[in-house]
TITI-216218 format. One record per residue: y, z, x of N, C-alpha, C, O in turn. Coordinates in nm, 2 decimals. Atoms other than C-alpha are relative to their C-alpha. Layout:
{n.v: Y | n.w: Z | n.u: X | ca.v: Y | ca.w: Z | ca.u: X | c.v: Y | c.w: Z | c.u: X | o.v: Y | o.w: Z | o.u: X} $
...
END
This chain:
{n.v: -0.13 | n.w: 0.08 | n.u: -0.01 | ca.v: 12.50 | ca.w: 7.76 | ca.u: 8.98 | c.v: 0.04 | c.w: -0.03 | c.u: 0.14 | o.v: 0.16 | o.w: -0.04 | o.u: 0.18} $
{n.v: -0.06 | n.w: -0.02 | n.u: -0.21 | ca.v: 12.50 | ca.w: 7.73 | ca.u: 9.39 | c.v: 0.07 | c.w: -0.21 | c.u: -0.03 | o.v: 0.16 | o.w: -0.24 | o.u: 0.05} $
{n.v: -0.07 | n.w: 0.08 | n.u: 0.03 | ca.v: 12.61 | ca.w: 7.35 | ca.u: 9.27 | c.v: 0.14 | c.w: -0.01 | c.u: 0.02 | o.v: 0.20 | o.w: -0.08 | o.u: 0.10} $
{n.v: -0.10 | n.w: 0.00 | n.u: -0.04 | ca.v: 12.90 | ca.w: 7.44 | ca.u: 9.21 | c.v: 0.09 | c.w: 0.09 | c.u: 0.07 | o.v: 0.07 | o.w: 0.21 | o.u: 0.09} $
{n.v: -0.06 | n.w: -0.08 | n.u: -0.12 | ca.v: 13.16 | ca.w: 7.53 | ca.u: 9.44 | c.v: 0.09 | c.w: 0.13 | c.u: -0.04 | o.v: 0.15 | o.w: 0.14 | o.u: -0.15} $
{n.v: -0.08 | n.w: -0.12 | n.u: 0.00 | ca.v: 13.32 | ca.w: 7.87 | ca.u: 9.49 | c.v: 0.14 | c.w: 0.01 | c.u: -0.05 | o.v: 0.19 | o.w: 0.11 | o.u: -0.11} $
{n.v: -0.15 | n.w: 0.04 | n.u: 0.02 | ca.v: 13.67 | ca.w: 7.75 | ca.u: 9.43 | c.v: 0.02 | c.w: -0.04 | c.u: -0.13 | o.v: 0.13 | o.w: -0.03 | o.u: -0.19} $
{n.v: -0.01 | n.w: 0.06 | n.u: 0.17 | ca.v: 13.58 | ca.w: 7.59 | ca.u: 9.08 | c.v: -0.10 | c.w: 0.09 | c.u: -0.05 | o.v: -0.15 | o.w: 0.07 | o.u: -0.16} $
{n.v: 0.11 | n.w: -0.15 | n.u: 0.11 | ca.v: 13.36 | ca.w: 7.91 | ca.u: 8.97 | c.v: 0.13 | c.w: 0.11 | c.u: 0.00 | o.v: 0.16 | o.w: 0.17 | o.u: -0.10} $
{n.v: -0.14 | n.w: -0.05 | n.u: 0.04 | ca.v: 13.67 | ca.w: 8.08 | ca.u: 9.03 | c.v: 0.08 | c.w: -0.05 | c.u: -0.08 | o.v: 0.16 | o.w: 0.04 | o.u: -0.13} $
{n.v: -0.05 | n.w: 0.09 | n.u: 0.11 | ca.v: 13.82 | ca.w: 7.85 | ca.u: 8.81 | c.v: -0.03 | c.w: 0.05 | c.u: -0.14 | o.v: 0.03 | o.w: 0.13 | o.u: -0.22} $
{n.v: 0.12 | n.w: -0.01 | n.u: 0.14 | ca.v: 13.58 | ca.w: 7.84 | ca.u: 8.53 | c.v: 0.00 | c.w: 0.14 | c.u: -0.05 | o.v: -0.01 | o.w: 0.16 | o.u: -0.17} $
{n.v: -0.04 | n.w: -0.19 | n.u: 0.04 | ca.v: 13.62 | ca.w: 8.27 | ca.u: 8.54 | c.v: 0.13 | c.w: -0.02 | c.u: -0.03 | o.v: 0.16 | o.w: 0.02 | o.u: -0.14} $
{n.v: -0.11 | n.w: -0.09 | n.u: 0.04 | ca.v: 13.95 | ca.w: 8.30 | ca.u: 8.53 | c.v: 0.11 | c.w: -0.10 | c.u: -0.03 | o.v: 0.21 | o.w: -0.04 | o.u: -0.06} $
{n.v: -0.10 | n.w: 0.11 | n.u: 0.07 | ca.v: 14.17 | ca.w: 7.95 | ca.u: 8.43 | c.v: 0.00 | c.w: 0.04 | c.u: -0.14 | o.v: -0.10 | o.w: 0.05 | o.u: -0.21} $
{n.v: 0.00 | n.w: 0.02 | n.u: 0.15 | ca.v: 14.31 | ca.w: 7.98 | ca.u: 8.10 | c.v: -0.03 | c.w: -0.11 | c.u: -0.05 | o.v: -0.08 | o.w: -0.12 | o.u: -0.16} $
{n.v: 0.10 | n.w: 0.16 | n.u: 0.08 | ca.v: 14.24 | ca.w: 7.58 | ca.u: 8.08 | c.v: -0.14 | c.w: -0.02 | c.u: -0.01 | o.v: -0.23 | o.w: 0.02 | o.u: 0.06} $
{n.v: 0.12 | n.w: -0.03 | n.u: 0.04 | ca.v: 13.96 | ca.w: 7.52 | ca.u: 7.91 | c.v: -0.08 | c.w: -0.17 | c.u: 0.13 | o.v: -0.19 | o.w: -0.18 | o.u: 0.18} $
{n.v: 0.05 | n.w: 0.14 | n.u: -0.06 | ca.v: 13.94 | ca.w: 7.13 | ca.u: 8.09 | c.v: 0.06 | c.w: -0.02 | c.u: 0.10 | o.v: 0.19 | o.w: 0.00 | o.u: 0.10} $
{n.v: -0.03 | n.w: -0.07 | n.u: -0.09 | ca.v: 13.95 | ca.w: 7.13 | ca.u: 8.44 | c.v: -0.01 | c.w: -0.15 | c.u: 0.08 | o.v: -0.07 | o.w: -0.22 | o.u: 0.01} $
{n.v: 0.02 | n.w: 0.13 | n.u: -0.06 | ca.v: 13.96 | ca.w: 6.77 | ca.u: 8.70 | c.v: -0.08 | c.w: 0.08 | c.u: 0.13 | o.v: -0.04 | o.w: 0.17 | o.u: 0.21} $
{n.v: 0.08 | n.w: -0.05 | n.u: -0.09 | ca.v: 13.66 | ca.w: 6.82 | ca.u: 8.92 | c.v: -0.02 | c.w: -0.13 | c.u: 0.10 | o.v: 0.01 | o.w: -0.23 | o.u: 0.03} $
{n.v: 0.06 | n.w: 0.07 | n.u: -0.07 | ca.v: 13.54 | ca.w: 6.59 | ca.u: 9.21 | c.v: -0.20 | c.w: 0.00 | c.u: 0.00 | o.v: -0.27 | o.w: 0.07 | o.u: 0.07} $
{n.v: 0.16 | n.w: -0.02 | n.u: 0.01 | ca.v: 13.14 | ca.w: 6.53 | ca.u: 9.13 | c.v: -0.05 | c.w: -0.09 | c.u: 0.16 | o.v: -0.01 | o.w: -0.19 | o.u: 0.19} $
{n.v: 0.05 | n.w: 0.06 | n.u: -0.12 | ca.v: 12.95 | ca.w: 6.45 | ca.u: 9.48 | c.v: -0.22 | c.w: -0.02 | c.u: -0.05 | o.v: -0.30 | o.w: 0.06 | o.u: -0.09} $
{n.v: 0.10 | n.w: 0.03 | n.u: 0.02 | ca.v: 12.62 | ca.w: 6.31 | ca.u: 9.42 | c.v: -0.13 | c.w: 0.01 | c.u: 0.08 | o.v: -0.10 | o.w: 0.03 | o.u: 0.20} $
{n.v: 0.14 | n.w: -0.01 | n.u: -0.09 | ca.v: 12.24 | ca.w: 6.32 | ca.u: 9.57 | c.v: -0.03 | c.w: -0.17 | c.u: 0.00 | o.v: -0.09 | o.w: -0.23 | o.u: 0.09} $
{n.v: 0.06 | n.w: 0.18 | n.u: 0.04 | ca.v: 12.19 | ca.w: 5.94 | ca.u: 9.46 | c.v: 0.11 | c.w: -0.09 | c.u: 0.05 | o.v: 0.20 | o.w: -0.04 | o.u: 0.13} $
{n.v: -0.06 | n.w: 0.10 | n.u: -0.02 | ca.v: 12.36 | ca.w: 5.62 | ca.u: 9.50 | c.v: 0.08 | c.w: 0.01 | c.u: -0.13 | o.v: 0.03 | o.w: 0.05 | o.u: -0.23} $
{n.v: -0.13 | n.w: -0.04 | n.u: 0.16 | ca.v: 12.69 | ca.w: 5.64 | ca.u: 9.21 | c.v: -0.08 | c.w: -0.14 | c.u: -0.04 | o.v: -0.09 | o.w: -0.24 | o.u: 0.03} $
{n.v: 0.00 | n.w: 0.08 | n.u: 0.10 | ca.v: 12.57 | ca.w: 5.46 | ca.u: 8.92 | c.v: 0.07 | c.w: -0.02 | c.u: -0.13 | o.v: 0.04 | o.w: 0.04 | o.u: -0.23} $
{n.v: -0.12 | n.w: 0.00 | n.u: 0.11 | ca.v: 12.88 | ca.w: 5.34 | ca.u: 8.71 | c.v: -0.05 | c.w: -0.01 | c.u: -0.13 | o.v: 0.04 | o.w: 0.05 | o.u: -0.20} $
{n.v: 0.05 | n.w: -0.02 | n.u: 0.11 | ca.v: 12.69 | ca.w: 5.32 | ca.u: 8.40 | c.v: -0.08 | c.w: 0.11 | c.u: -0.02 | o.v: -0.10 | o.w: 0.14 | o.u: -0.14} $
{n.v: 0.10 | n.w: -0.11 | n.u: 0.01 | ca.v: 12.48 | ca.w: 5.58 | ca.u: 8.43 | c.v: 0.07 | c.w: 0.13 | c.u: 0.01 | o.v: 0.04 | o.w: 0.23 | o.u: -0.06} $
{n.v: -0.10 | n.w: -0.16 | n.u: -0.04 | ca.v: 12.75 | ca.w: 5.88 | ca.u: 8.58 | c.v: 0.12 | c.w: -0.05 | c.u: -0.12 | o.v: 0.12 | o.w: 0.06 | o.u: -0.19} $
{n.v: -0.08 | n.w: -0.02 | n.u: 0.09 | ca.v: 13.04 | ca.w: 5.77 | ca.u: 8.30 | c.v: -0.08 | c.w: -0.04 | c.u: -0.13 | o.v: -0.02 | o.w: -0.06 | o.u: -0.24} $
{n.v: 0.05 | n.w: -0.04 | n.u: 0.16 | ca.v: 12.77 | ca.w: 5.77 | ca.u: 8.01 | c.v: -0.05 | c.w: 0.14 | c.u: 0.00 | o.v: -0.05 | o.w: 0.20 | o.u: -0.11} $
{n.v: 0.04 | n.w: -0.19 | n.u: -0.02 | ca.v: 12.64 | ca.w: 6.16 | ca.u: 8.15 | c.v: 0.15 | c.w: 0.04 | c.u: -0.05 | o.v: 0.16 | o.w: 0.11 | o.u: -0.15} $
{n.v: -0.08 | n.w: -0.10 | n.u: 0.01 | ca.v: 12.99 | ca.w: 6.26 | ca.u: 8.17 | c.v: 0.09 | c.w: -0.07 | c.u: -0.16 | o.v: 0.19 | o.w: -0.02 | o.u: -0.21} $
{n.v: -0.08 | n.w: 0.03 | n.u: 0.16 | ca.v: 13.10 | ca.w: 6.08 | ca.u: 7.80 | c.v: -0.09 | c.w: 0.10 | c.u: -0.09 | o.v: -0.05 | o.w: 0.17 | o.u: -0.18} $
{n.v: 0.10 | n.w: -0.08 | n.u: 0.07 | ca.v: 12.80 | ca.w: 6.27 | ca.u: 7.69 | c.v: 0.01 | c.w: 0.10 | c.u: -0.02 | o.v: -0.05 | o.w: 0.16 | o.u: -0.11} $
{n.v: -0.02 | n.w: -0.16 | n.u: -0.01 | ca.v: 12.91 | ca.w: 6.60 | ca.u: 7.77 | c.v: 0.16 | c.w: 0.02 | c.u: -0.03 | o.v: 0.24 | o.w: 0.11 | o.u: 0.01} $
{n.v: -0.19 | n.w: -0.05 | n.u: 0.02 | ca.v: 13.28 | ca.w: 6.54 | ca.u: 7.64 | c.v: 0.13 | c.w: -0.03 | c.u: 0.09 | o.v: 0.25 | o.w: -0.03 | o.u: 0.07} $
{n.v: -0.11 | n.w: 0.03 | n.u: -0.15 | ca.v: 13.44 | ca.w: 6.46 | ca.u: 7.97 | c.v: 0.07 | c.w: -0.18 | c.u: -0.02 | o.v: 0.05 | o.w: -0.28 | o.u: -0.08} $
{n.v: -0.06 | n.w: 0.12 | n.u: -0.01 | ca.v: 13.64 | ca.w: 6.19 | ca.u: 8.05 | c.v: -0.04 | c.w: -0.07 | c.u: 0.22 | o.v: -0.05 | o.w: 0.00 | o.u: 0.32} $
{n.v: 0.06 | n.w: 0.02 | n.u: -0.11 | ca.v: 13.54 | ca.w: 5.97 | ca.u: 8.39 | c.v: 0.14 | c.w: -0.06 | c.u: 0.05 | o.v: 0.20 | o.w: -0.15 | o.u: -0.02} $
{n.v: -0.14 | n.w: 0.05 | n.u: -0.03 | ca.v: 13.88 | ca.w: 5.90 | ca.u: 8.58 | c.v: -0.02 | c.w: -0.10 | c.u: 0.10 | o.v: 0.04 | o.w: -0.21 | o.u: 0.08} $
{n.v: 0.00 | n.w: 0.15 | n.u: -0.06 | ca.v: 13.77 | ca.w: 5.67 | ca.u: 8.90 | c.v: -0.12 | c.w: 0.08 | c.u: 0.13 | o.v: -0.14 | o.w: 0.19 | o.u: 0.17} $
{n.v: 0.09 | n.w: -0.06 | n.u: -0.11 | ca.v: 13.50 | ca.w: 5.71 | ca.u: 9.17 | c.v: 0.06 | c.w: -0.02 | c.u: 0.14 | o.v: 0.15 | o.w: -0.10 | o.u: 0.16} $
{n.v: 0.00 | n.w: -0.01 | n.u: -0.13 | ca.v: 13.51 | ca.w: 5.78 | ca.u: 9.53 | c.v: -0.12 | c.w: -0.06 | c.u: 0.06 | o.v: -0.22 | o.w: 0.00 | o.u: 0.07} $
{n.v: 0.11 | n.w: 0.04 | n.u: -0.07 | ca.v: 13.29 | ca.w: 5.56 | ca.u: 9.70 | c.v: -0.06 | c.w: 0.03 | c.u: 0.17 | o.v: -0.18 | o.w: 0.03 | o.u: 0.22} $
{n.v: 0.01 | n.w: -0.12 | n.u: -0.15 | ca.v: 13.33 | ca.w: 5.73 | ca.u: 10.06 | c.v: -0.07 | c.w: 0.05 | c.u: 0.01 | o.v: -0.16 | o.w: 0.03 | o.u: 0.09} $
{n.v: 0.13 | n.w: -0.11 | n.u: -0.02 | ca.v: 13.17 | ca.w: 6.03 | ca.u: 10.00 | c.v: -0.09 | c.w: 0.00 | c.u: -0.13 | o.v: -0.13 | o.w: 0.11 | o.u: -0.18} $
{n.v: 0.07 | n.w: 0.00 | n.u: 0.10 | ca.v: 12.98 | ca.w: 5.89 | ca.u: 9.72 | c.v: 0.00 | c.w: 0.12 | c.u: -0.12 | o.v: -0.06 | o.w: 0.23 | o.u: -0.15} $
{n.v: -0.07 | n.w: -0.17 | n.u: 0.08 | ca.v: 13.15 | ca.w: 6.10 | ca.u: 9.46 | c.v: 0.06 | c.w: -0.08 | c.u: -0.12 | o.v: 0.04 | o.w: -0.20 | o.u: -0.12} $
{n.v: -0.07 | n.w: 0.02 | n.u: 0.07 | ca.v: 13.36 | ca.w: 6.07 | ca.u: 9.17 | c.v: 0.07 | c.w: 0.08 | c.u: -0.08 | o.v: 0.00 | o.w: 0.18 | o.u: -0.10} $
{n.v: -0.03 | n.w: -0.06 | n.u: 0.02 | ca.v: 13.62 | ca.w: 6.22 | ca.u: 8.99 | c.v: 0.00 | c.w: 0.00 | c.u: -0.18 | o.v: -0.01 | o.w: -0.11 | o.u: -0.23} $
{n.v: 0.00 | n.w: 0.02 | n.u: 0.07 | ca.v: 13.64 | ca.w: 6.35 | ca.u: 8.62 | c.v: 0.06 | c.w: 0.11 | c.u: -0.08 | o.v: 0.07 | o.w: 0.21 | o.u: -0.01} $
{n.v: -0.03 | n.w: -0.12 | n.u: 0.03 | ca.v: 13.76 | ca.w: 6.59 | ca.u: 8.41 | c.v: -0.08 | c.w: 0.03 | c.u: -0.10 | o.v: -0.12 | o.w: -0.05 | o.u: -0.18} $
{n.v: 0.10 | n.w: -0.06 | n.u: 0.11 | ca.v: 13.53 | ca.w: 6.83 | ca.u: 8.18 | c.v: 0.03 | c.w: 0.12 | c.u: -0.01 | o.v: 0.11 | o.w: 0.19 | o.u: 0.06} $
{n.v: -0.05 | n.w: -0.15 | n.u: 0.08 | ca.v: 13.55 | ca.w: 7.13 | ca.u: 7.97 | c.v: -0.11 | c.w: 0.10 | c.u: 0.09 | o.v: -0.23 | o.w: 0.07 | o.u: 0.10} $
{n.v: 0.06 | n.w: -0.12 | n.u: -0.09 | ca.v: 13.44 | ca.w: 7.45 | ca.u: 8.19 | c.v: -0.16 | c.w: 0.01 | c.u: -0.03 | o.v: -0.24 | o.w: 0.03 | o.u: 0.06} $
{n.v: 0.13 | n.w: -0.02 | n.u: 0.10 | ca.v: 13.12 | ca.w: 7.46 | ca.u: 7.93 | c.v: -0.11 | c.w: -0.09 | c.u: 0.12 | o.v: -0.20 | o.w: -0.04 | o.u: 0.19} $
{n.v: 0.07 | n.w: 0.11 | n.u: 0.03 | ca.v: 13.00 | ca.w: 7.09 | ca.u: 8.01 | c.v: 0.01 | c.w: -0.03 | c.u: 0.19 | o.v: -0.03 | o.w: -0.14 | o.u: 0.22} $
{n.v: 0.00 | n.w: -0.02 | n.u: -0.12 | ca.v: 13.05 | ca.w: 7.14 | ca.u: 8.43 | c.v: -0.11 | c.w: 0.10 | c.u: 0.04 | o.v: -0.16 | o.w: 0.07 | o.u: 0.15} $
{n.v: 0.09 | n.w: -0.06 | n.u: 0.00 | ca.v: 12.81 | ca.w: 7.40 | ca.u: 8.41 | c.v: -0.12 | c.w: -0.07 | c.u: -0.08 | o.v: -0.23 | o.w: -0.06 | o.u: -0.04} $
{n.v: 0.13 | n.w: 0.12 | n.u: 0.01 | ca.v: 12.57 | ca.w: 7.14 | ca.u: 8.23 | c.v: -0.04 | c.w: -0.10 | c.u: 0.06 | o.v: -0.16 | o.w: -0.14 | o.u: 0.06} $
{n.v: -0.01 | n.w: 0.09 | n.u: -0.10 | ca.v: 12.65 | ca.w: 6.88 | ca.u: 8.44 | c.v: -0.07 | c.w: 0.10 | c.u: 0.18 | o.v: -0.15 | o.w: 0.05 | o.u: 0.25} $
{n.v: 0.11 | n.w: -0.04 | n.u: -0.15 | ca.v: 12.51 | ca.w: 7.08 | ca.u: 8.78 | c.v: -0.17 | c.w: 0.02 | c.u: -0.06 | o.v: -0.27 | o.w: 0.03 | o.u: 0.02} $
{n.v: 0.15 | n.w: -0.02 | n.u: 0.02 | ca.v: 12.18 | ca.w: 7.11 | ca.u: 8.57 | c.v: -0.03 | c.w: -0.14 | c.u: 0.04 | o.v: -0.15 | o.w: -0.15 | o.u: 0.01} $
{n.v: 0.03 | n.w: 0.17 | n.u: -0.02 | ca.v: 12.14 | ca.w: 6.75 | ca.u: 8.65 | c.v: -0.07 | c.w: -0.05 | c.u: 0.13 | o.v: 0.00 | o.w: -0.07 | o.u: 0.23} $
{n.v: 0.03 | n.w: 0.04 | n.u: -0.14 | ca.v: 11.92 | ca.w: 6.63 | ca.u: 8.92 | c.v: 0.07 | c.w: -0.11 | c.u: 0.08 | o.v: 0.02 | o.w: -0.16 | o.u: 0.19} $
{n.v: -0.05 | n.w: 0.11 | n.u: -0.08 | ca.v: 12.17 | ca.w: 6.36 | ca.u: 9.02 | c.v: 0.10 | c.w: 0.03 | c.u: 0.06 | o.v: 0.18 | o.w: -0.06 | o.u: 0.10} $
{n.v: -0.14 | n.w: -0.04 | n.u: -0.01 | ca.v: 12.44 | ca.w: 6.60 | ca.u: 9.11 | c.v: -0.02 | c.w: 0.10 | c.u: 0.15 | o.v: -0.10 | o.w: 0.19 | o.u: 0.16} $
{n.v: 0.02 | n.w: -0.09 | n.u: -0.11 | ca.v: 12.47 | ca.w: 6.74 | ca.u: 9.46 | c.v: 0.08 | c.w: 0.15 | c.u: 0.00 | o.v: 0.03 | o.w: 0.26 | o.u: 0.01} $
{n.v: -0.09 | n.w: -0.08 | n.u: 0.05 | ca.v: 12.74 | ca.w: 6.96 | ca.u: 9.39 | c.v: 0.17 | c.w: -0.05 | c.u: -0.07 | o.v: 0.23 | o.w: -0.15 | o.u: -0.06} $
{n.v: -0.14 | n.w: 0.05 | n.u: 0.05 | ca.v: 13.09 | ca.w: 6.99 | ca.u: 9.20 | c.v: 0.13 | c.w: 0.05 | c.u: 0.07 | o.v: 0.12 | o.w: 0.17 | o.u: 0.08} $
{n.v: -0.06 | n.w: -0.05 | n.u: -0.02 | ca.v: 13.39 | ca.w: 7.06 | ca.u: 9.33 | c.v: 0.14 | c.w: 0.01 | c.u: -0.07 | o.v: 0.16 | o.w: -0.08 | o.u: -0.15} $
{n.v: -0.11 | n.w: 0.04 | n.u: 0.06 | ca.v: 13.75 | ca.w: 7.13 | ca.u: 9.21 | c.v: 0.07 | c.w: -0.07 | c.u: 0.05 | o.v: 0.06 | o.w: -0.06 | o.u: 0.17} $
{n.v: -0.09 | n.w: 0.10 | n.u: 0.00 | ca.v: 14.00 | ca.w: 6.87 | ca.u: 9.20 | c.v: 0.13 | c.w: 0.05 | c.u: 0.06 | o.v: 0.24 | o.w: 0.04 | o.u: 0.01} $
{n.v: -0.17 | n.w: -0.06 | n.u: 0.01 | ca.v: 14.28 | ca.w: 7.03 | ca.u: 9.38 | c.v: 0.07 | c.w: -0.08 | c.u: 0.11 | o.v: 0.00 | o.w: -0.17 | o.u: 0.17} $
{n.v: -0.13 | n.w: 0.04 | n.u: -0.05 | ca.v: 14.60 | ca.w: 6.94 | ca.u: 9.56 | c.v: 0.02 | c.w: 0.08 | c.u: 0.16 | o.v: 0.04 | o.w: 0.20 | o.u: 0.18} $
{n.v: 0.01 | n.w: -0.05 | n.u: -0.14 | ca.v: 14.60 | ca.w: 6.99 | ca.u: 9.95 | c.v: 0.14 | c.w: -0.10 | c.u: 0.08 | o.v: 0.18 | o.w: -0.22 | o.u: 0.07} $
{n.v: -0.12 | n.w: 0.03 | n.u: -0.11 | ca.v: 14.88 | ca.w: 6.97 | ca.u: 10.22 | c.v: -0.01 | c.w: -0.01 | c.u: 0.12 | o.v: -0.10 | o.w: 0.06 | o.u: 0.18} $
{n.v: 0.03 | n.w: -0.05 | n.u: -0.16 | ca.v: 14.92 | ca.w: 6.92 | ca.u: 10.56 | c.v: 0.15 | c.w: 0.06 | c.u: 0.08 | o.v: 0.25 | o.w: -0.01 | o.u: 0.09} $
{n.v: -0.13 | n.w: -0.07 | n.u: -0.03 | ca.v: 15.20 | ca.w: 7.16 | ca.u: 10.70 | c.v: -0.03 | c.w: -0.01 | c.u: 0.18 | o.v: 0.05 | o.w: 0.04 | o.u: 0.26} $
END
């Protein structure tokens, strides 16, 4: 599971939510038909990509994020969280 990141495996252990908004960063070029039919497939919902860092964001059930890193098109996952600058 080195896919996904440290921050969302702590998640995945110990969130009582079962469905989690992750950031997916890819090895490939994003393919809009191809990355929102993987992640309809595994139950997820596909919310909007990041074309920057070739990424996109989505939300999936704890389960179907650990199926999703089995995927050779997936560089790694990260969580979706909320950052500040103080």
């Amino acid at each position: 599971m080195d896919k996904i990141d440290k921050n969302l495996m702590n998640e995945i252990q110990n969130s009582p939510e079962n469905v989690l908004r992750v950031i997916v960063q890819l090895n490939e070029p994003f393919n809009e038909e191809e990355d929102k039919k993987m992640v309809k497939s595994l139950g997820g919902e596909f919310l909007f990509d990041l074309p920057i860092i070739n990424s996109y964001v989505a939300k999936l059930s704890k389960n179907a994020i650990k199926m999703l890193a089995l995927n050779k098109r997936i560089k790694k996952i990260f969580l979706d969280e909320k950052i500040s600058i103080t």
